[in-house]
HTML snippet that shows the backbone in 3Dmol.js (N, CA, C, O; Angstrom):
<script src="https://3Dmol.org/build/3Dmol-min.js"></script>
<div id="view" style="width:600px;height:400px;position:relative"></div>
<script>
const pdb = `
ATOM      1  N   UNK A   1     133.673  73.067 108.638  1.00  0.00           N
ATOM      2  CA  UNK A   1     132.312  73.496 108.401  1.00  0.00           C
ATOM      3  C   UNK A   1     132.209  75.002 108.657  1.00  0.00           C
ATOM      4  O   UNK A   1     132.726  75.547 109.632  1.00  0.00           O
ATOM      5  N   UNK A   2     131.404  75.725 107.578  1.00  0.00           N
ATOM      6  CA  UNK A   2     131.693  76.867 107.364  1.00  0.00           C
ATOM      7  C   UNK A   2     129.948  77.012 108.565  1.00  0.00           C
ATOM      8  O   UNK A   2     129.327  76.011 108.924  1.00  0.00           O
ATOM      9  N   UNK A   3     129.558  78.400 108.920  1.00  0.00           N
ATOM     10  CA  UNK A   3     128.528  78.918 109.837  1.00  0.00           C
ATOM     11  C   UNK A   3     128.436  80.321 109.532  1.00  0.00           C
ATOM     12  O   UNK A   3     129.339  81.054 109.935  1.00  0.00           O
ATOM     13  N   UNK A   4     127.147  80.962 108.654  1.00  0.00           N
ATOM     14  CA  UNK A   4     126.782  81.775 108.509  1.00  0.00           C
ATOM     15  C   UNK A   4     125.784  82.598 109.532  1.00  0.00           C
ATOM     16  O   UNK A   4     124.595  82.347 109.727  1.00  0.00           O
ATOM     17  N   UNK A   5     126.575  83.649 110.140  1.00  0.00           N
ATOM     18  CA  UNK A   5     125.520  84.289 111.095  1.00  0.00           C
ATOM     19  C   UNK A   5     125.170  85.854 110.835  1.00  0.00           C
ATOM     20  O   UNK A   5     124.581  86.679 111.534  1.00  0.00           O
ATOM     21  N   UNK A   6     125.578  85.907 109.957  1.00  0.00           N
ATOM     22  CA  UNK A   6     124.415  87.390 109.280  1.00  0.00           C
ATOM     23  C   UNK A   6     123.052  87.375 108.751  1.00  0.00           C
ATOM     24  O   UNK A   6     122.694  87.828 107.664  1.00  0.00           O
ATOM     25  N   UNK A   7     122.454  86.901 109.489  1.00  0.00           N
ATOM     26  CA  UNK A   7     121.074  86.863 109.223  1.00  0.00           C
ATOM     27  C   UNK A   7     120.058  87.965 109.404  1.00  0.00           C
ATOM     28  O   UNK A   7     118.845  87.992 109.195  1.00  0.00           O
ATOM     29  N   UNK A   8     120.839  88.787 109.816  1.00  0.00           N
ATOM     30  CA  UNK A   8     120.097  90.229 109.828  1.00  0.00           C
ATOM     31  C   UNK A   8     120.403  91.275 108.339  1.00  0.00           C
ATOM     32  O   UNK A   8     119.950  92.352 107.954  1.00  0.00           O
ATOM     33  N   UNK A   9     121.279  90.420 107.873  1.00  0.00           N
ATOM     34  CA  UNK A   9     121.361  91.116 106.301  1.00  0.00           C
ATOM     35  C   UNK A   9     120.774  90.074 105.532  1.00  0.00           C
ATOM     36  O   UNK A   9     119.734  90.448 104.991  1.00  0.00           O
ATOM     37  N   UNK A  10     121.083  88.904 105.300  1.00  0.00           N
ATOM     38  CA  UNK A  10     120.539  88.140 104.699  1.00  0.00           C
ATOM     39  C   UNK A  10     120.802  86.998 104.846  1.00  0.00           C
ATOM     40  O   UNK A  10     121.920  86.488 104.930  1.00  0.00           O
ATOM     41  N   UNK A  11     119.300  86.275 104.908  1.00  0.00           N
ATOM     42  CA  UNK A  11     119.301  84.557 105.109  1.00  0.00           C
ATOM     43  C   UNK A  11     118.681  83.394 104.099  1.00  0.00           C
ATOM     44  O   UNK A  11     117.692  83.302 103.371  1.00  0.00           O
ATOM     45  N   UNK A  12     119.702  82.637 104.425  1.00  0.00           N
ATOM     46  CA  UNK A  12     119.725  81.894 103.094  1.00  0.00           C
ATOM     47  C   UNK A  12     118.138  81.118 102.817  1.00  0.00           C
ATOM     48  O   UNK A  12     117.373  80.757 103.711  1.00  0.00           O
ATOM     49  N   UNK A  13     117.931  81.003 101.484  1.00  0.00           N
ATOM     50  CA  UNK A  13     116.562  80.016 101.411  1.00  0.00           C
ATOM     51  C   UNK A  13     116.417  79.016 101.532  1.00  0.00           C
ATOM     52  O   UNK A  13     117.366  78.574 100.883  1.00  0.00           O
ATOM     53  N   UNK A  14     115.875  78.144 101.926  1.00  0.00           N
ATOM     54  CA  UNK A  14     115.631  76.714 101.612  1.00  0.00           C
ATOM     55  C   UNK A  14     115.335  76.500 100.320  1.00  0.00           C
ATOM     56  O   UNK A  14     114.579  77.261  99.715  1.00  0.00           O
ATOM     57  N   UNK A  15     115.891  75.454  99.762  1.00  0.00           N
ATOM     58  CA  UNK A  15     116.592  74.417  98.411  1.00  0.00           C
ATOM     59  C   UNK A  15     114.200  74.751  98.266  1.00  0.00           C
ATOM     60  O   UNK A  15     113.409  75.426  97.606  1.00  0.00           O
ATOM     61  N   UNK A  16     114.187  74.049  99.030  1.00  0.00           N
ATOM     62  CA  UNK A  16     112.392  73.583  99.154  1.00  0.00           C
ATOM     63  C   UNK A  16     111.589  74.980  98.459  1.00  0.00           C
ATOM     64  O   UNK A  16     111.102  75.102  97.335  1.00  0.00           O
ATOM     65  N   UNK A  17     111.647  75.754  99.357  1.00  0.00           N
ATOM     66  CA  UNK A  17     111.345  76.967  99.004  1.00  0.00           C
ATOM     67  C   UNK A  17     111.730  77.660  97.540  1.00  0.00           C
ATOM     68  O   UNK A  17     110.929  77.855  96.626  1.00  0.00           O
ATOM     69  N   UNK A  18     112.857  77.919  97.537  1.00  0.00           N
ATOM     70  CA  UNK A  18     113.211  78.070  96.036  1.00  0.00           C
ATOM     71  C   UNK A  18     112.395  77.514  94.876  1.00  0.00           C
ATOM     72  O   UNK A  18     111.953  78.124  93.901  1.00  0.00           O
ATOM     73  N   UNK A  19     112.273  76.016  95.243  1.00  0.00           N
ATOM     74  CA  UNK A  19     111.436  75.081  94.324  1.00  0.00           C
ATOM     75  C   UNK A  19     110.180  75.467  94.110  1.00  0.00           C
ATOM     76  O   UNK A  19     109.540  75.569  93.063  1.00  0.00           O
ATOM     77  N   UNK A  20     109.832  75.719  95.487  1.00  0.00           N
ATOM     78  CA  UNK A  20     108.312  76.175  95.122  1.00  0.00           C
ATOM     79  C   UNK A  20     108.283  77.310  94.640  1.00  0.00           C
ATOM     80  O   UNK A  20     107.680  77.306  93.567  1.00  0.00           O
ATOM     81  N   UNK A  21     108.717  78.447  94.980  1.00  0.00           N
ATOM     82  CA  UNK A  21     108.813  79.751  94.345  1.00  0.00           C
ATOM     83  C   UNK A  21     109.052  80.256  93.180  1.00  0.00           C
ATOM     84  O   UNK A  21     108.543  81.293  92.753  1.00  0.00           O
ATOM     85  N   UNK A  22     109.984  79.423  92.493  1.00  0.00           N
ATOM     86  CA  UNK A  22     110.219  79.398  91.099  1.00  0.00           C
ATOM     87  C   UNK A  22     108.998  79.528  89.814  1.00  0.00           C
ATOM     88  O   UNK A  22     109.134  80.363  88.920  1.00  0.00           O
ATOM     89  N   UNK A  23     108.373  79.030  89.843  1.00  0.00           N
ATOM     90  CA  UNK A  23     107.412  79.613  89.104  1.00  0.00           C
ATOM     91  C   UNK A  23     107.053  81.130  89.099  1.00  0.00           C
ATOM     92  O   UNK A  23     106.681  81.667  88.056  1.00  0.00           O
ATOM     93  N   UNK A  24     107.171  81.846  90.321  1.00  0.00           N
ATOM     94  CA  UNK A  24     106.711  82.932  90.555  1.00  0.00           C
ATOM     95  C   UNK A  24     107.835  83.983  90.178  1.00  0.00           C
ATOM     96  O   UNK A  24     107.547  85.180  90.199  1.00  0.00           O
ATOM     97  N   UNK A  25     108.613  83.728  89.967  1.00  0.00           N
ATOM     98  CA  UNK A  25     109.924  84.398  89.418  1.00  0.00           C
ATOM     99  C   UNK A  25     110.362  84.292  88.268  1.00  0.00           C
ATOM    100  O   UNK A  25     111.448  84.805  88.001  1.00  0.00           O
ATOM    101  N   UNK A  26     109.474  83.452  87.088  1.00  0.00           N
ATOM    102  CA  UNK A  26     109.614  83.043  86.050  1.00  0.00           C
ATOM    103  C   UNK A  26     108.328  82.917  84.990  1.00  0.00           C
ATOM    104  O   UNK A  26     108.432  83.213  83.800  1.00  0.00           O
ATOM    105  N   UNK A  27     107.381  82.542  85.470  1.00  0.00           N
ATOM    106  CA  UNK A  27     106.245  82.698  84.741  1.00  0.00           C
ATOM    107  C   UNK A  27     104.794  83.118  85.285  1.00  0.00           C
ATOM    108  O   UNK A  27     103.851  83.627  84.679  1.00  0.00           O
ATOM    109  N   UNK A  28     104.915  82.773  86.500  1.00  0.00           N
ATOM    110  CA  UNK A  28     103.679  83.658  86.910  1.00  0.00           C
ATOM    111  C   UNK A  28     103.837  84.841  88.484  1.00  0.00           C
ATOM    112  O   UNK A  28     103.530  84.715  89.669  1.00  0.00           O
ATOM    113  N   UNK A  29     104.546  86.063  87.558  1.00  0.00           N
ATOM    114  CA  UNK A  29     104.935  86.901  88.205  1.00  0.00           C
ATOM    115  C   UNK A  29     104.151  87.939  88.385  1.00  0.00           C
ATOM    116  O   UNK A  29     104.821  88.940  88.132  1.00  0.00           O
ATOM    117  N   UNK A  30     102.709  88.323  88.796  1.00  0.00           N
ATOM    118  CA  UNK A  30     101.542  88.813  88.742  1.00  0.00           C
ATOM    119  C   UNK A  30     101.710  89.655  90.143  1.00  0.00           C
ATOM    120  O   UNK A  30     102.177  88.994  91.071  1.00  0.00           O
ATOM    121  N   UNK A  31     101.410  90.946  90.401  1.00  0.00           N
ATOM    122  CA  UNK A  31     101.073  91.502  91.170  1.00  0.00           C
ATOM    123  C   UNK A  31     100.026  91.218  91.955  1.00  0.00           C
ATOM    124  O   UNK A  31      99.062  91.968  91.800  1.00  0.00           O
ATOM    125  N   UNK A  32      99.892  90.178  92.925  1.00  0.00           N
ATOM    126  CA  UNK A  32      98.663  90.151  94.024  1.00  0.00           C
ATOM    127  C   UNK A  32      97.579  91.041  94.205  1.00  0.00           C
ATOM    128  O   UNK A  32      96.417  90.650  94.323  1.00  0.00           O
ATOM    129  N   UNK A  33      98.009  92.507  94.235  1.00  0.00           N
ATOM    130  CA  UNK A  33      97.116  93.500  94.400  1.00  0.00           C
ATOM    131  C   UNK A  33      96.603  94.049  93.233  1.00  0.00           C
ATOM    132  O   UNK A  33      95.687  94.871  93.272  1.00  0.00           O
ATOM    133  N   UNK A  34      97.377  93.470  91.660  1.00  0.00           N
ATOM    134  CA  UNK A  34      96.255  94.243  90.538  1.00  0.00           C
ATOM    135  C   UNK A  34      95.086  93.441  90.655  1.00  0.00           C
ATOM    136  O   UNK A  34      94.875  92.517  91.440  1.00  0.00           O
ATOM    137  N   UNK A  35      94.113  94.075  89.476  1.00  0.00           N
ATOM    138  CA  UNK A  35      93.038  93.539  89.229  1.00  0.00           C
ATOM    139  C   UNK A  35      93.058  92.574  87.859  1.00  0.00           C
ATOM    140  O   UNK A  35      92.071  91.986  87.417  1.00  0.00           O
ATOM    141  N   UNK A  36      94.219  92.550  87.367  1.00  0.00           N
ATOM    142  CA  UNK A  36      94.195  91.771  86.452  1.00  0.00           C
ATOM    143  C   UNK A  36      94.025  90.123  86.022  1.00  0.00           C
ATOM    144  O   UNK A  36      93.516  89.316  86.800  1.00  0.00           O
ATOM    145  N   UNK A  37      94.348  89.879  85.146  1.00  0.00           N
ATOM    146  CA  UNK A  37      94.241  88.156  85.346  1.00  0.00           C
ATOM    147  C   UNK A  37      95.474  87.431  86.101  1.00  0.00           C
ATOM    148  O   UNK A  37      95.426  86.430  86.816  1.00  0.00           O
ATOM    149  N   UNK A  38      96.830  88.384  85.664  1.00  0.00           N
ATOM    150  CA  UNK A  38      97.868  87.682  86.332  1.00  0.00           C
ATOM    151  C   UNK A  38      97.962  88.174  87.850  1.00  0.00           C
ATOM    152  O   UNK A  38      98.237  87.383  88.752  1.00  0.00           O
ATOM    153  N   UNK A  39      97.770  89.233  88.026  1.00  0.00           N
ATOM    154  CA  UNK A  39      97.023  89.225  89.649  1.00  0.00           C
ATOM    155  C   UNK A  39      96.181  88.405  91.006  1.00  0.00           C
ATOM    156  O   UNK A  39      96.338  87.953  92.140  1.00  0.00           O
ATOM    157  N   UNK A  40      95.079  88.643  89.779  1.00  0.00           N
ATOM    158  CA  UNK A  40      94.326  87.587  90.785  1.00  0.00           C
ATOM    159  C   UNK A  40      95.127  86.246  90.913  1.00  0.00           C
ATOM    160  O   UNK A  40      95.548  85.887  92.013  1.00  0.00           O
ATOM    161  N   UNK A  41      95.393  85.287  89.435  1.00  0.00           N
ATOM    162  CA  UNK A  41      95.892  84.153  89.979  1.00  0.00           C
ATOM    163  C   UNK A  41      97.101  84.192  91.078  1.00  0.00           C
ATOM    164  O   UNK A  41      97.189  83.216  91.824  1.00  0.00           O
ATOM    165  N   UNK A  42      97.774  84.961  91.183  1.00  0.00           N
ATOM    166  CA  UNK A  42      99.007  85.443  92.247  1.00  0.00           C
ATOM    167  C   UNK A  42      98.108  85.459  93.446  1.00  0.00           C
ATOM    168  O   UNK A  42      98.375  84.789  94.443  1.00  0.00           O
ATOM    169  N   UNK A  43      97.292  86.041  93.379  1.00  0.00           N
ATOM    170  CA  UNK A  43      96.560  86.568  94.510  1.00  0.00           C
ATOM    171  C   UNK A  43      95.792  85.307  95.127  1.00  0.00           C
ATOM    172  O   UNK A  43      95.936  85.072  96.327  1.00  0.00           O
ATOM    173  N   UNK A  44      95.112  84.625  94.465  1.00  0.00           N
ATOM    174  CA  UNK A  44      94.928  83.451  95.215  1.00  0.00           C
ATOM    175  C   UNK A  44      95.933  82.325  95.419  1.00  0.00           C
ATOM    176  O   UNK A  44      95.515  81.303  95.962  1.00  0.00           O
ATOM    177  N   UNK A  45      97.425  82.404  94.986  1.00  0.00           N
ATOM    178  CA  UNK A  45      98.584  81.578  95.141  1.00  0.00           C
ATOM    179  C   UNK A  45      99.033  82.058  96.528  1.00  0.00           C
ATOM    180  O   UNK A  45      99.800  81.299  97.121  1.00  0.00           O
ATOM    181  N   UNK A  46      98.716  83.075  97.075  1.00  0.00           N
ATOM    182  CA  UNK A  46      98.988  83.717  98.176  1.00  0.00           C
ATOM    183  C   UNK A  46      98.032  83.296  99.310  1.00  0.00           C
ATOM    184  O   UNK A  46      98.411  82.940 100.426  1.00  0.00           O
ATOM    185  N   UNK A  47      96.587  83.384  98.849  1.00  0.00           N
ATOM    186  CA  UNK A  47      95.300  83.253  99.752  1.00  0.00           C
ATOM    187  C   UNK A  47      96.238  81.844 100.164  1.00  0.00           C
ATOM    188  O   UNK A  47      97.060  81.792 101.080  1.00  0.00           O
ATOM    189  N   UNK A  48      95.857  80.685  99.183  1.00  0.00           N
ATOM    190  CA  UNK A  48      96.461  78.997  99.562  1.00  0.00           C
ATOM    191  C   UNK A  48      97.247  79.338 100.419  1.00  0.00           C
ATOM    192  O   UNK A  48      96.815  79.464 101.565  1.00  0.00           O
ATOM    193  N   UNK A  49      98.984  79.656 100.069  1.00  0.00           N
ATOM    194  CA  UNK A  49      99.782  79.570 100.902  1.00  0.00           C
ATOM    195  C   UNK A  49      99.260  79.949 102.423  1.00  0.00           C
ATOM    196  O   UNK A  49      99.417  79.150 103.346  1.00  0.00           O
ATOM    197  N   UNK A  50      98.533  81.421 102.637  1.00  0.00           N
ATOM    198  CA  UNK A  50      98.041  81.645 104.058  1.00  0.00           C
ATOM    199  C   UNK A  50      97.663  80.660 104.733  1.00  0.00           C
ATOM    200  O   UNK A  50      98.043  80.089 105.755  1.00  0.00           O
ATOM    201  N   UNK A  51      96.577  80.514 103.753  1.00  0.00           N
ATOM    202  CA  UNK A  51      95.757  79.573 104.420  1.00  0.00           C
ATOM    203  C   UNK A  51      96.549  78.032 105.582  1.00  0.00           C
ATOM    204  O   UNK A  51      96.483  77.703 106.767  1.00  0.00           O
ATOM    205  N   UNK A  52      97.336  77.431 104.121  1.00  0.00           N
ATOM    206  CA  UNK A  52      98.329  76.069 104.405  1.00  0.00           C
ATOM    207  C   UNK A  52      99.502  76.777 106.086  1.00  0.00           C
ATOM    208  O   UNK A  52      99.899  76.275 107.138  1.00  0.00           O
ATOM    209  N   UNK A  53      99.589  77.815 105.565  1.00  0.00           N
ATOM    210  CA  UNK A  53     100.441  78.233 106.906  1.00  0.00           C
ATOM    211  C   UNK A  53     100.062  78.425 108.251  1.00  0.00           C
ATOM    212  O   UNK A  53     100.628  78.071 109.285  1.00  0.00           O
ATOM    213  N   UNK A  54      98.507  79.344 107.979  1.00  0.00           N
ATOM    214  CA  UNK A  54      97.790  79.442 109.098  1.00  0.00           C
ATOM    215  C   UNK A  54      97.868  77.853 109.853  1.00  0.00           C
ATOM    216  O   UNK A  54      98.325  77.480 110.934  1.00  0.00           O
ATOM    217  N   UNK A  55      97.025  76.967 108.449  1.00  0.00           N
ATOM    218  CA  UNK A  55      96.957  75.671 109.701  1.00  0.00           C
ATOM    219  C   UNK A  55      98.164  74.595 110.466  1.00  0.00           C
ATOM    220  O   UNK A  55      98.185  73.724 111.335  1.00  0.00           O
ATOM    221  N   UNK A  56      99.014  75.211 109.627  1.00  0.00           N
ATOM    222  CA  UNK A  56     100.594  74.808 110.319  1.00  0.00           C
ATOM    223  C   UNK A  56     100.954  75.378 111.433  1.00  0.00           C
ATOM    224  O   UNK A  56     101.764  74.718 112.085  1.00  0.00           O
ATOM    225  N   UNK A  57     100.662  76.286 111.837  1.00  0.00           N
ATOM    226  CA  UNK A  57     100.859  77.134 112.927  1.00  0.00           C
ATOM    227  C   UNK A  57     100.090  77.354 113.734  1.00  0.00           C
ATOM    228  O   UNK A  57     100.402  77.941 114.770  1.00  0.00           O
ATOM    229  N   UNK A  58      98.918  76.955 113.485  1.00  0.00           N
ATOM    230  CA  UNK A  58      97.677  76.927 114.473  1.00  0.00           C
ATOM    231  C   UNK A  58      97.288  77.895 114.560  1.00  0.00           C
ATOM    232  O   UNK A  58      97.148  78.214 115.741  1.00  0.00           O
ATOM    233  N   UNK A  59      96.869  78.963 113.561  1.00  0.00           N
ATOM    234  CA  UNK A  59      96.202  80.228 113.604  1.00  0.00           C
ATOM    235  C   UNK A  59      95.074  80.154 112.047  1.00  0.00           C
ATOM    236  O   UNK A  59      95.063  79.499 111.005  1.00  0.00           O
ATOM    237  N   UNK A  60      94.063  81.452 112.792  1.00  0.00           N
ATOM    238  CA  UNK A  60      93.478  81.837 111.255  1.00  0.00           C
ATOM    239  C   UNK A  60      94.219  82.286 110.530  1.00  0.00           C
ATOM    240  O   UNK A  60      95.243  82.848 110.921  1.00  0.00           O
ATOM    241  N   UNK A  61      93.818  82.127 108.956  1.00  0.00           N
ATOM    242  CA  UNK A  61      94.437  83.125 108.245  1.00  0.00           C
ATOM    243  C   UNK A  61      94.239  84.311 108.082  1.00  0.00           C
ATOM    244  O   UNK A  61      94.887  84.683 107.103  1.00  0.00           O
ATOM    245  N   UNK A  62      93.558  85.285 108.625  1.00  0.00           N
ATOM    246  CA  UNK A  62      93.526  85.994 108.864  1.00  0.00           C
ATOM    247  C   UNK A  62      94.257  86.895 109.743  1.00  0.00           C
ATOM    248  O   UNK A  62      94.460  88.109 109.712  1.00  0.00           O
ATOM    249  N   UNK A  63      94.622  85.881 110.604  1.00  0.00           N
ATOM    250  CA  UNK A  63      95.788  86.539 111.657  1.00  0.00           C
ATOM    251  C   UNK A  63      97.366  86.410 111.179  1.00  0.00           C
ATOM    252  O   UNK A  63      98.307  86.537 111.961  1.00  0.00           O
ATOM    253  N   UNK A  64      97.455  86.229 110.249  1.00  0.00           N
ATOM    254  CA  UNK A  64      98.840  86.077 109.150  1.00  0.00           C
ATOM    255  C   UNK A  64      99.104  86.533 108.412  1.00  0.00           C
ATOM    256  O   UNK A  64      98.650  86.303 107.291  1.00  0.00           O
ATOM    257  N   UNK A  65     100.495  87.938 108.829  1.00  0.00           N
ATOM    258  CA  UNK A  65     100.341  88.563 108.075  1.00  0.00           C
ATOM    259  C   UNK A  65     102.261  88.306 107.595  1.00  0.00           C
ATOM    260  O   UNK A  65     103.252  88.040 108.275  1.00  0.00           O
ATOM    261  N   UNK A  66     101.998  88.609 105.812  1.00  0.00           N
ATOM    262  CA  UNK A  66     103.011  88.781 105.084  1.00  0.00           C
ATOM    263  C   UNK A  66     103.810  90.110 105.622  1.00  0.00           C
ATOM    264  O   UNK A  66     103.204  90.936 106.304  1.00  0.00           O
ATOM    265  N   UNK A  67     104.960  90.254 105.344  1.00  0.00           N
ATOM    266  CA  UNK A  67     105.941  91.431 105.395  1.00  0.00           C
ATOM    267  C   UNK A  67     106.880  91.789 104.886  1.00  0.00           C
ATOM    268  O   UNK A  67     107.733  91.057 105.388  1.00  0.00           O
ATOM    269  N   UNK A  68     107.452  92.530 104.101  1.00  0.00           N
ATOM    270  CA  UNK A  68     108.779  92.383 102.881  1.00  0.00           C
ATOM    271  C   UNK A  68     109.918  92.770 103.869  1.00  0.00           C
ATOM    272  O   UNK A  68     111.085  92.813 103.480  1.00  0.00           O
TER     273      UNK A  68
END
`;
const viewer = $3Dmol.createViewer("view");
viewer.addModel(pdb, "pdb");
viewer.setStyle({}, {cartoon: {color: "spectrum"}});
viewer.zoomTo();
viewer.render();
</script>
């Protein structure tokens, strides 16, 4: 069994994640912050996710913040 510990360069995704993300890398690849149509819908694909995370974690969403 192989054990990857460079995770400070890069860590692998979850199979799950990928799945869900895929759309967003393929057809609805919208800038969050334009004002456009493919924006906004990005932009509220983002609000949801906060939101679903906040209450997984037991915080507002507001107190959750994204980071690249």
């Amino acid at each position: 069994m192989r054990i990857y510990i460079d995770h400070a360069s890069t860590t692998p995704c979850d199979k799950r994640v990928v799945e869900a993300m895929l759309p967003y890398f393929t057809d609805e690849f919208g800038n969050a912050d334009s004002q456009h149509f493919y924006g906004r819908e990005t932009a509220k694909a983002v609000a949801d996710a906060r939101a679903t995370i906040a209450n997984l974690i037991g915080c507002a969403a507001n107190e959750l913040y994204f980071t690249a």
